[in-house]
C-alpha positions in Angstrom: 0.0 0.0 0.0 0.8 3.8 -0.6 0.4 6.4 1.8 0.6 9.6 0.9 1.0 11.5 4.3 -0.5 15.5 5.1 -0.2 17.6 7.7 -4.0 16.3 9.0 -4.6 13.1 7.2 -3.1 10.3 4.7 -4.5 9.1 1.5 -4.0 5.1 1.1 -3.4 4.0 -2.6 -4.3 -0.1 -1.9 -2.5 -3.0 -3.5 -4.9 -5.6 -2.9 -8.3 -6.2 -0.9 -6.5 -8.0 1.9 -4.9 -4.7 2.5 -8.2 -3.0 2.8 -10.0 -5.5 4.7 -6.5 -5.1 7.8 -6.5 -1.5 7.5 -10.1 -1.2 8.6 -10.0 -3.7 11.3 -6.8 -2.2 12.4 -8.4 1.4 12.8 -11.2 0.3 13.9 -11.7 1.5 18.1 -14.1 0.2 20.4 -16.4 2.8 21.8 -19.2 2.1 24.1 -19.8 5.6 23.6 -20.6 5.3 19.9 -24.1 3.4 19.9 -25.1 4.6 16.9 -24.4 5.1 13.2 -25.5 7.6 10.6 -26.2 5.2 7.5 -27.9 7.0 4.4 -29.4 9.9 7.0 -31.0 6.8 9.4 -30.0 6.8 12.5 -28.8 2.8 12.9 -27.7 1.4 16.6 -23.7 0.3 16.2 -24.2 -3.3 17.3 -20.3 -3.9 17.1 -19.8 -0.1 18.8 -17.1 0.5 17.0 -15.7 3.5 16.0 -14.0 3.6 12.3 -11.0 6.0 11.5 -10.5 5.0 8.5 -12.7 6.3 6.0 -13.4 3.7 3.1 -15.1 6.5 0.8 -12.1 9.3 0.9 -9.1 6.1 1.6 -7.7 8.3 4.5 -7.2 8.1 7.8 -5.2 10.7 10.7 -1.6 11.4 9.5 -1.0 10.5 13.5 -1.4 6.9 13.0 0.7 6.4 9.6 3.9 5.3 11.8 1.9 2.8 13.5 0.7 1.5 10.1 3.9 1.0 8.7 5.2 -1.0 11.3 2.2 -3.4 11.8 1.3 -3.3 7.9 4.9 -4.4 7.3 4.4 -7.1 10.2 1.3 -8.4 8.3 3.6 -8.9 5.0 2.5 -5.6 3.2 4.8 -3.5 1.3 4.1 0.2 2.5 5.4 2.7 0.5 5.2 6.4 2.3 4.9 9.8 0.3 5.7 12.7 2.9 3.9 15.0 1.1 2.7 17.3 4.4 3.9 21.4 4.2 6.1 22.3 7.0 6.0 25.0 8.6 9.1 26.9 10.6 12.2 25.6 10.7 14.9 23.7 13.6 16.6 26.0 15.2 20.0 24.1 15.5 22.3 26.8 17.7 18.8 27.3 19.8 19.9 27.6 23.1 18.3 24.9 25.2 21.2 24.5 28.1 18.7 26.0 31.1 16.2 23.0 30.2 16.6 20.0 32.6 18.8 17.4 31.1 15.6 14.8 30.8 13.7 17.8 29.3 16.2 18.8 26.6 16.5 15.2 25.4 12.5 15.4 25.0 12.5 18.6 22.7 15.7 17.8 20.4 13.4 14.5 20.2 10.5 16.7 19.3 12.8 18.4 16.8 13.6 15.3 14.7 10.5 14.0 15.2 8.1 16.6 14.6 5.3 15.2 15.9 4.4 12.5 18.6 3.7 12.2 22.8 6.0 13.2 25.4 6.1 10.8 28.8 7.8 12.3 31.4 7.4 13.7 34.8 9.3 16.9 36.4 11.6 16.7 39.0 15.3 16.6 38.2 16.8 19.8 38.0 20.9 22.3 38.0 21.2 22.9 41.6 24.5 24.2 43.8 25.7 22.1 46.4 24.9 22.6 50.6 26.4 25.4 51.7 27.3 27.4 48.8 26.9 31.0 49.2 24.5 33.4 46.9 24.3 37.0 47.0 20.8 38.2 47.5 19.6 41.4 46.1 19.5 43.3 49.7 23.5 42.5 49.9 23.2 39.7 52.1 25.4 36.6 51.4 23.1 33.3 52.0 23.8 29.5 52.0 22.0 27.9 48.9 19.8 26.3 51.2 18.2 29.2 52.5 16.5 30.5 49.3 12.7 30.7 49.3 10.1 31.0 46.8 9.9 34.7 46.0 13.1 35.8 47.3 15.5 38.2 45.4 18.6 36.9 44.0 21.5 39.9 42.6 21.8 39.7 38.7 25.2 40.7 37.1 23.4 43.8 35.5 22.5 45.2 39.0 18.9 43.9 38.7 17.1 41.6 40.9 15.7 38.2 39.9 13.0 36.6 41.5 12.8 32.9 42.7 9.9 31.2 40.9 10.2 28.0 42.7 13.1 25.8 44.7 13.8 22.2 43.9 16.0 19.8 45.7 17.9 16.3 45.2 20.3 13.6 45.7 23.0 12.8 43.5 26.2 13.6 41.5 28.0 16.7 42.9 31.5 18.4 41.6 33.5 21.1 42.9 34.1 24.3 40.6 38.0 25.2 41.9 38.9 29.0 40.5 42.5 29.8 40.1 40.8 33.2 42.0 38.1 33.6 44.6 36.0 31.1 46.3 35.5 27.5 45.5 31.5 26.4 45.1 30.0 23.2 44.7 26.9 22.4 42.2 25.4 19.1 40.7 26.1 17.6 37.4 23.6 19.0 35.2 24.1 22.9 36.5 24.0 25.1 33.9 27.5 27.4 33.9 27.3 30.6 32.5 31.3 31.3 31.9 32.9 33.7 28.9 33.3 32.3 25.4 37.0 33.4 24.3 36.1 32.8 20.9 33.2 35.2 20.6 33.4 37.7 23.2 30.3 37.0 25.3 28.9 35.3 27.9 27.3 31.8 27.1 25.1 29.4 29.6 26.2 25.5 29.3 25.6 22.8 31.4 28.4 21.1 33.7 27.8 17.6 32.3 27.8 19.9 28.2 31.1 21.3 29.6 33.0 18.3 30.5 32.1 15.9 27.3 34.5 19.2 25.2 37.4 18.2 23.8 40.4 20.4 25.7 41.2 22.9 23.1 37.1 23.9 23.0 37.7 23.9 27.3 40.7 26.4 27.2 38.3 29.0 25.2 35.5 29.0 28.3 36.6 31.3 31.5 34.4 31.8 34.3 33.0 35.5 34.7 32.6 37.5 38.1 31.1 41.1 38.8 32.2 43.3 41.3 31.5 47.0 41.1 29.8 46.7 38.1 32.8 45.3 36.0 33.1 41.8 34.7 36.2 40.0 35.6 37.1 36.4 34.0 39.2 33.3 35.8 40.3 29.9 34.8 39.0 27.2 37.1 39.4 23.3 37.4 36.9 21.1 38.2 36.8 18.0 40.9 34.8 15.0 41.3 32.7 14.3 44.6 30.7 11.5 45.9 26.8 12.1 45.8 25.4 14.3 48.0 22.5 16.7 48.8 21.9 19.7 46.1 19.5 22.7 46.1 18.4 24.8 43.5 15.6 27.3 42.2 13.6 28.9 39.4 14.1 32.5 38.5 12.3 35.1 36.1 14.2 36.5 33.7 17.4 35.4 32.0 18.2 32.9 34.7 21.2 34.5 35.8 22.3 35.3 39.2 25.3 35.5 41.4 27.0 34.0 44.1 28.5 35.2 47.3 32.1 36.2 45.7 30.3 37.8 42.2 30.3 34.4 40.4 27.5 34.1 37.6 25.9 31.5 37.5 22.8 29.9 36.2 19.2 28.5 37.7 17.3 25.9 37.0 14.1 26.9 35.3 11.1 24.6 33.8 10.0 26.3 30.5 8.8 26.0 27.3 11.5 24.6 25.1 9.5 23.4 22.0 9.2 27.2 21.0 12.6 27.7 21.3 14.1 25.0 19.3 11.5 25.2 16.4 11.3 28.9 15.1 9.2 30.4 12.3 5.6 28.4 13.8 2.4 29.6 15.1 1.8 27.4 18.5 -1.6 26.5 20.0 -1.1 25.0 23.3 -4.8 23.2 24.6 -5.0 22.4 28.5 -7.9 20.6 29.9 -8.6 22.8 32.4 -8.8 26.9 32.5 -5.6 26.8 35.5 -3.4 24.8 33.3 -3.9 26.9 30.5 -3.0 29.9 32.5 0.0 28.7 33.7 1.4 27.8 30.8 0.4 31.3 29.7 2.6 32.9 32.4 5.9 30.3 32.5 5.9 31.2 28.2 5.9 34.9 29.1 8.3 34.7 32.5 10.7 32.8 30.2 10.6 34.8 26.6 9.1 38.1 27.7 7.2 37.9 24.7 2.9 37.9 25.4 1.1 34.4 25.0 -2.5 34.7 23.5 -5.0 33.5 26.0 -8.4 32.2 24.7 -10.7 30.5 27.8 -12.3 31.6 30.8 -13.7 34.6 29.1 -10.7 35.5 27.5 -10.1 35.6 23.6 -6.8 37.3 22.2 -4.3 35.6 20.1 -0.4 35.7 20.5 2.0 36.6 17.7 3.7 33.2 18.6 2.0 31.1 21.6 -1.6 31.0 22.1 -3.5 29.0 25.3 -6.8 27.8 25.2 -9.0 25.4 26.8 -10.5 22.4 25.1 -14.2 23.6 26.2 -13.7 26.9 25.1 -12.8 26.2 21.7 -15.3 22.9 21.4 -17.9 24.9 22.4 -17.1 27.9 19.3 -17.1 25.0 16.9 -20.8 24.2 17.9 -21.0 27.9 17.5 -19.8 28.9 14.8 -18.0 25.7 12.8 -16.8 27.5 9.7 -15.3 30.9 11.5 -13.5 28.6 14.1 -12.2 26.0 11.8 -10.8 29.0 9.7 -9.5 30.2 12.7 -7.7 27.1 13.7 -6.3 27.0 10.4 -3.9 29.3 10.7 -1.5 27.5 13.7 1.0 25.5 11.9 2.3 24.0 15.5 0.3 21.7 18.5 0.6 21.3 21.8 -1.6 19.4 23.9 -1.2 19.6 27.9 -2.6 16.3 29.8 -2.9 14.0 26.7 -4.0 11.5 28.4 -7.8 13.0 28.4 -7.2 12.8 25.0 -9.8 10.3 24.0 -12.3 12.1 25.2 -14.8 12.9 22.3 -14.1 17.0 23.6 -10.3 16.5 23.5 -10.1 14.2 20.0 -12.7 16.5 18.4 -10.7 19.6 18.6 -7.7 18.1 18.1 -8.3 17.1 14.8 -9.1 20.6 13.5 -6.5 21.8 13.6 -5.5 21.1 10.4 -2.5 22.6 9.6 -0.1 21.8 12.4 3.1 20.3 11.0 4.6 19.9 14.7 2.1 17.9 16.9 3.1 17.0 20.3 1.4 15.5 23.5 2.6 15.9 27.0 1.8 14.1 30.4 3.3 11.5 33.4 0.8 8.5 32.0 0.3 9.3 28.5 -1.8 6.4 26.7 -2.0 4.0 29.5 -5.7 3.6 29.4 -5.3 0.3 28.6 -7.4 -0.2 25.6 -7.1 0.8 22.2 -9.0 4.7 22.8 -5.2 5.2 23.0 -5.4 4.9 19.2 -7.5 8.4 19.3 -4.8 10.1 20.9 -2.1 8.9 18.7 -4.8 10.0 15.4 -4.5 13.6 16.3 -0.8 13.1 18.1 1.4 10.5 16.9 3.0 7.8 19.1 5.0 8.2 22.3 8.8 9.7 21.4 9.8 10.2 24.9 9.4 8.7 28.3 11.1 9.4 31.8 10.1 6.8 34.0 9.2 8.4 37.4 11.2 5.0 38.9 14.1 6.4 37.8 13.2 10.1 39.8 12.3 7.6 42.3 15.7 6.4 42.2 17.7 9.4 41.9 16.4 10.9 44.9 14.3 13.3 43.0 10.8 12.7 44.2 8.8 10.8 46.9 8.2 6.4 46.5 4.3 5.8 47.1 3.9 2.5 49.6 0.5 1.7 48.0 -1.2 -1.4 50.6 -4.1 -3.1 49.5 -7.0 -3.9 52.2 -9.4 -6.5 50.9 -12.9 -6.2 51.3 -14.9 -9.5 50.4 -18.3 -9.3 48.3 -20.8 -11.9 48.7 -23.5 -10.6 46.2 -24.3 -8.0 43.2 -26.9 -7.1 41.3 -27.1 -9.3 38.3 -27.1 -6.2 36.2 -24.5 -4.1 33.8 -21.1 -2.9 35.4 -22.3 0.5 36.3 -24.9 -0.5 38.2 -22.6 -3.2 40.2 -20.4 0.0 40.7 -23.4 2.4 41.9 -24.1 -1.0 44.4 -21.0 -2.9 45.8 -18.0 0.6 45.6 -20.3 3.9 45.7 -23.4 3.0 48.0 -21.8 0.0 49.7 -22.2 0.7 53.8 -19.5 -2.3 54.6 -17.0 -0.6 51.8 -17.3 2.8 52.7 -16.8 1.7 56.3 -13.7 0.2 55.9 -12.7 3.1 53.8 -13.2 5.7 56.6 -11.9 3.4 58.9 -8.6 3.4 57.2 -8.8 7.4 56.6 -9.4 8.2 60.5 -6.5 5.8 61.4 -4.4 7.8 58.6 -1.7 10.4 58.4 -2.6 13.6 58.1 -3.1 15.6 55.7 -5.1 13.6 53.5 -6.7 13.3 50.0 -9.2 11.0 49.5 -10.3 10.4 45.2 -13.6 9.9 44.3 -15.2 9.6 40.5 -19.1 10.6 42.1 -20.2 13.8 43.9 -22.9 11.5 45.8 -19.7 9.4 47.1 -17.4 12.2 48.4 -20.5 13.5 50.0 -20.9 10.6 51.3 -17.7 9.5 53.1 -17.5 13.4 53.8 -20.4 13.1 55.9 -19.2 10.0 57.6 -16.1 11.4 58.3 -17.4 14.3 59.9 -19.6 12.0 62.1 -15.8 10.7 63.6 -14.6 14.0 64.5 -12.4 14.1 61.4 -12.2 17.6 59.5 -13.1 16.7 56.7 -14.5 18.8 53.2 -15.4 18.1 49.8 -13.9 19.3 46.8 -15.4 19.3 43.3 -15.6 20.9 39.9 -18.6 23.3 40.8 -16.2 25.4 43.2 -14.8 28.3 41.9 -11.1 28.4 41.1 -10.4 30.5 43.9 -12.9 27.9 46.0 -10.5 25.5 45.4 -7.3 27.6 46.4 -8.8 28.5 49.4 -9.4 24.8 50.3 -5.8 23.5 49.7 -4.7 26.1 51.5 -6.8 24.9 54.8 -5.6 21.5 53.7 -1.9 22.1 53.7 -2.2 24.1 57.3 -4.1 21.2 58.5 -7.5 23.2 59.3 -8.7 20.5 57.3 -7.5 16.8 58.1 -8.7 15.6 55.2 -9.9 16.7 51.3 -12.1 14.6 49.8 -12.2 15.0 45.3 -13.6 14.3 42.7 -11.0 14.5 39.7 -11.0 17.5 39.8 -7.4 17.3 41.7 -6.6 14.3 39.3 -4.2 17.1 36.7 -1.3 19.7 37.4 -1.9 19.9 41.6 1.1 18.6 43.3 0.5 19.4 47.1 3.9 18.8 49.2 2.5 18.8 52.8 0.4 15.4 51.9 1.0 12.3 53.5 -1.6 10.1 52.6 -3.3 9.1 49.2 -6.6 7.1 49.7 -8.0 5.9 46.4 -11.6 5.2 47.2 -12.6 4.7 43.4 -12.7 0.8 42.9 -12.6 1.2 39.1 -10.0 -0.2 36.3 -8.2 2.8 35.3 -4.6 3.1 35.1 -4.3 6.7 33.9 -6.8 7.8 37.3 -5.3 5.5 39.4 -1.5 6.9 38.6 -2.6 10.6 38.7 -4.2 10.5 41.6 -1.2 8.6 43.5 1.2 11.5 41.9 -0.8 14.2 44.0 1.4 13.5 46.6 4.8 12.4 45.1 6.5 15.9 45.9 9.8 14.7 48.1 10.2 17.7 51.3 13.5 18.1 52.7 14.2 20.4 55.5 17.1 23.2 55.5 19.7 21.0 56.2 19.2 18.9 53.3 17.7 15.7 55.1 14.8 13.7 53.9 11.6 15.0 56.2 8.8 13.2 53.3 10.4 10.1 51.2 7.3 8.3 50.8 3.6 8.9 50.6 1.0 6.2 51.7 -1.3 5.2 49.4 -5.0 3.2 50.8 -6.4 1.0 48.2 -9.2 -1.3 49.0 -9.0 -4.9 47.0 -12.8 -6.6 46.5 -12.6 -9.7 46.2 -15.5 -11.9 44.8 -16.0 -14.4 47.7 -17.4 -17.7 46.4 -21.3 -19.0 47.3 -21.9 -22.5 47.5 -24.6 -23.6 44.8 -27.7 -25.1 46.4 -28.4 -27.4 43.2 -24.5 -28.8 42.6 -23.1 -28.1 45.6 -20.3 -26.5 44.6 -18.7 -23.1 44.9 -19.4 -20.6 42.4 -18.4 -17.0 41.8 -20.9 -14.1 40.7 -20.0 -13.2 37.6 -20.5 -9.8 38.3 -18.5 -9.5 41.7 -15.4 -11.0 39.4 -15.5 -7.8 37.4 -15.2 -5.7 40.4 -11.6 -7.8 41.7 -10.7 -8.0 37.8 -10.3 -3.8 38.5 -8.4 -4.4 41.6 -5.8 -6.8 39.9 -5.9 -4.0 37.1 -4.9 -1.2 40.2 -2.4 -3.2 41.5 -0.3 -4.1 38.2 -1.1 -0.8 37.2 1.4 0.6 40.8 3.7 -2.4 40.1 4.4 -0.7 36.2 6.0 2.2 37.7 8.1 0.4 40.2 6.1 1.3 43.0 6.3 -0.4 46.6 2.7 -2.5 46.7 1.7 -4.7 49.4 -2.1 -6.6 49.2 -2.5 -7.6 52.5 -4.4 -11.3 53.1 -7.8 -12.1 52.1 -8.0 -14.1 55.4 -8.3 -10.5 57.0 -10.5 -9.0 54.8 -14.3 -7.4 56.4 -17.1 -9.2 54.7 -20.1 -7.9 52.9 -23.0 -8.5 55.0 -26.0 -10.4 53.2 -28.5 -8.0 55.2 -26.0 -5.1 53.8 -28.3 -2.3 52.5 -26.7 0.8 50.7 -25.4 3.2 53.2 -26.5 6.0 50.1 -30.2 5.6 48.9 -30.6 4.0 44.9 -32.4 6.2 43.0 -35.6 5.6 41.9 
């Protein structure tokens, strides 16, 4: 077969019907979502529920898919022949400067470079930090150990300007010692970013440590590191010493990065940004963000990094940048219901994609605006459990996306010291009966309204550390266990996608003070909410997925250290409950049978578990010998609807 690949879709030129017949099967998606079929303007129920994308009558199907094609239709025994035929847009910048990214993060863009479109898997966390002790000059004068800086802070630039500390970060790991042939000696990790004076042409340059010691020695000799001191820039040789691991600090300023340490040393910070933009030049970028916080974020890191303005379209808001434009997925999905030809025309003009959170991604919101964007050359996707749904929905995302490029394991964060290890135990809970009915009903029954369940749930949350999320997927659930929390003593309050953004705020912030003991959510805390100060993860949701299973355990994953560099939070709990389907003895045969039903509800429980074990996580399912079980007089502690 052919393909003939554009910027949205590719055209499939077929050598034989065997080929058709595999290409359809093989982009064909199960969607119990997608009931019914349009045929010849009737409305038809999809027995199969299956949703096509490839489309027989125009041969084409999303450009996204066309690697996966290749490498399963040449698996099959098809030659595939591909005809890039897309129009690109910008160009690779290859002397963009890209040495303040993270080491992990500038692999993922120089990936996204050669690639120029597909998902990015990897979780924040690793970061150029100085070593305990070394001393920075703050803008008041003052000379401070490393250690000391806090978030907004005000460092001394080496043009007499202050910078402002966006965030702090700290880890474990590789240090070396920076020894000048004049001034003081300073210690920083691996991947710190330098910022030393370029011989060759006459200016100051930021590289990182790790750059700077893979140059040959006649590049080494041209690079001298740069001090200030009244306002004039002096230059030193230096050497440079290996030392075993050890504790390292850093932060995130505004501006250029640069700051200086206690003896006028420039150096550099570390500083999470928006590297795509950098590396590929000449494109207009739409970033998308489920949610209207995400989408202002990224708004402000773009302009705190570039100075230039980012568009903003959501929440009321609707102007476009010159460059880099946020919006929200609602916002736009809801001015294609509007007014489709305007929007569509209007989407037509970025020739770059970013999606925030792809993992939402198969949702008929998320795929639906995705995919009109039309134009966009450079595609990519960004999350910590990009397509691990666990069914072939992942195929959606990778339409309108491409496949994964990139992946950071957060085992290997775990590893380095960089963030905190979840010990997930599992507390069974044995079910003796279920309505002989579909699986959302024996979900509404035996995990939402179960009295014995919940029970054993706020058993476990009153006996937990403090503070304490606990994830729900219902409102009538979190009201629930909020209520019967609150009959314990325990300070407990609900949060959900009705409150207001500030609402929300307001609530962490009683949360992280410990006003309130413990939060209960819907998943509305499931994207881009990190909260340090929590100890405990209870996962109250009893269902199969991996991608809300993950996210909700990464709410707490943020590793605290205190001043002196030791460990204070280096793991956070995580309370699963596994049901198990307890066996009834068959009054006819005499012998022990399982509900079919109750085998679908410790089916998701084995799912939860392997899902924690994936990522390397600690996991303990304590014995089904100990487990509470359901009582056959058990009523619903939460009243069925009528």
């Amino acid at each position: 077969m052919i393909l003939t690949l554009g910027n949205h879709s590719t055209h499939v030129e077929f050598q034989s019907q065997d080929e058709v017949e595999w290409l359809v099967n093989f982009c064909a998606v199960k969607d119990d979502t997608n009931k019914y079929t349009m045929v010849d303007g009737v409305l038809k129920f999809n027995y199969n529920n299956l949703r096509h994308m490839f489309n027989q009558a125009t041969r084409t199907f999303h450009t996204g898919l066309a690697s996966l094609v290749v490498v399963h239709g040449t698996e099959r025994g098809f030659p595939v022949q591909v005809v890039d035929q897309r129009v690109r847009a910008g160009f690779v910048d290859e002397n963009a400067d890209l040495s303040w990214l993270r080491y992990y993060q500038r692999d993922a863009v120089l990936m996204c470079a050669k690639r120029t479109r597909g998902v990015l898997r990897l979780v924040t966390g690793a970061g150029k930090c100085l070593g305990k002790g070394t001393p920075v000059l703050k803008f008041d004068g003052k000379v401070v150990p490393v250690e000391s800086i806090a978030d907004g802070d005000l460092l001394m630039g080496p043009d007499g300007l202050h910078r402002e500390v966006v965030s702090t970060s700290r880890g474990y790991g590789p240090l070396y010692r920076i020894i000048p042939d004049k001034g003081d000696e300073w210690t920083c990790n691996d991947v710190h970013v330098l910022t030393l004076w370029d011989t060759n042409i006459g200016r100051l340059v930021d590289i990182a440590l790790d750059e700077c010691l893979r140059k040959p020695h006649h590049e080494l000799t041209l690079l001298w590191g740069a001090r200030v001191h009244g306002g004039a820039l002096s230059l030193f040789k230096f050497d440079v010493a290996v030392l075993p691991d050890g504790d390292y600090f850093g932060f995130t300023l505004d501006g250029d990065g640069r700051f200086l340490l206690g003896d006028g040393t420039i150096t550099h910070n570390t500083e999470i940004a928006i590297g795509i933009t950098r590396a590929i030049q000449g494109v207009k970028w739409l970033f998308l963000a489920p949610e209207t916080r995400l989408m202002f974020q990224a708004a402000e890191r773009y302009e705190k990094r570039t100075g230039d303005v980012a568009g903003r379209i959501g929440d009321g808001d609707w102007s476009v940048g010159d460059v880099f434009t946020v919006a929200t997925f609602q916002t736009i999905s809801a001015r294609l219901k509007a007014n489709y030809q305007e929007t569509c025309a209007f989407l037509n003009e970025f020739t770059g994609l970013v999606i925030d959170e792809v993992h939402v991604a198969s949702a008929e919101e998320f795929v639906n605006v995705g995919e009109h964007v039309k134009n966009a050359y450079w595609r990519f996707g960004m999350s910590g459990t990009a397509l691990d749904r666990g069914d072939r929905k992942d195929m959606l995302a990778c339409g309108v996306l491409g496949r994964v490029v990139y992946y950071k394991p957060a085992s290997e964060l775990i590893a380095e010291g960089f963030v905190a290890m979840p010990r997930v135990v599992f507390h069974p809970y044995a079910h003796t009966m279920a309505p002989k009915a579909n699986p959302l009903i024996v979900y509404s029954v035996n995990i939402v309204r179960s009295s014995g369940r919940n029970k054993l749930l706020v058993d476990l949350t009153e006996k937990a550390e403090k503070p304490a999320i606990v994830g729900v997927r219902t409102a009538v659930h979190g009201q629930a266990l909020v209520k019967m929390l609150k009959e314990r003593g325990v300070r407990a309050e609900f949060m959900h996608g009705g409150l207001t953004q500030e609402a929300q705020n307001r609530l962490l912030g009683r949360l992280k003070d410990l006003t309130t003991e413990v939060v209960v959510a819907t998943k509305v805390l499931q994207t881009g909410t990190d909260i340090e100060e929590i100890a405990t993860i209870v996962n109250a949701r009893g269902n199969a997925s991996t991608i809300e299973t993950l996210q909700l355990c990464g709410r707490g994953m943020r590793m605290i250290r205190d001043a002196a560099g030791n460990i204070v939070k280096g793991y956070v709990d995580v309370i699963e409950i596994f049901d198990i389907a307890k066996p009834f003895i068959n009054p006819l045969t005499g012998r022990k049978n399982v509900q079919k039903e109750l085998k679908w509800l410790q089916d998701y429980s084995t799912q939860r578990v392997a899902a924690y074990k994936s990522m390397g996580y600690e996991v303990t399912v304590l014995n089904a010998s100990t487990a509470p079980v359901q009582d056959p007089g058990d009523q619903p502690n939460i009243p069925l609807p009528p």
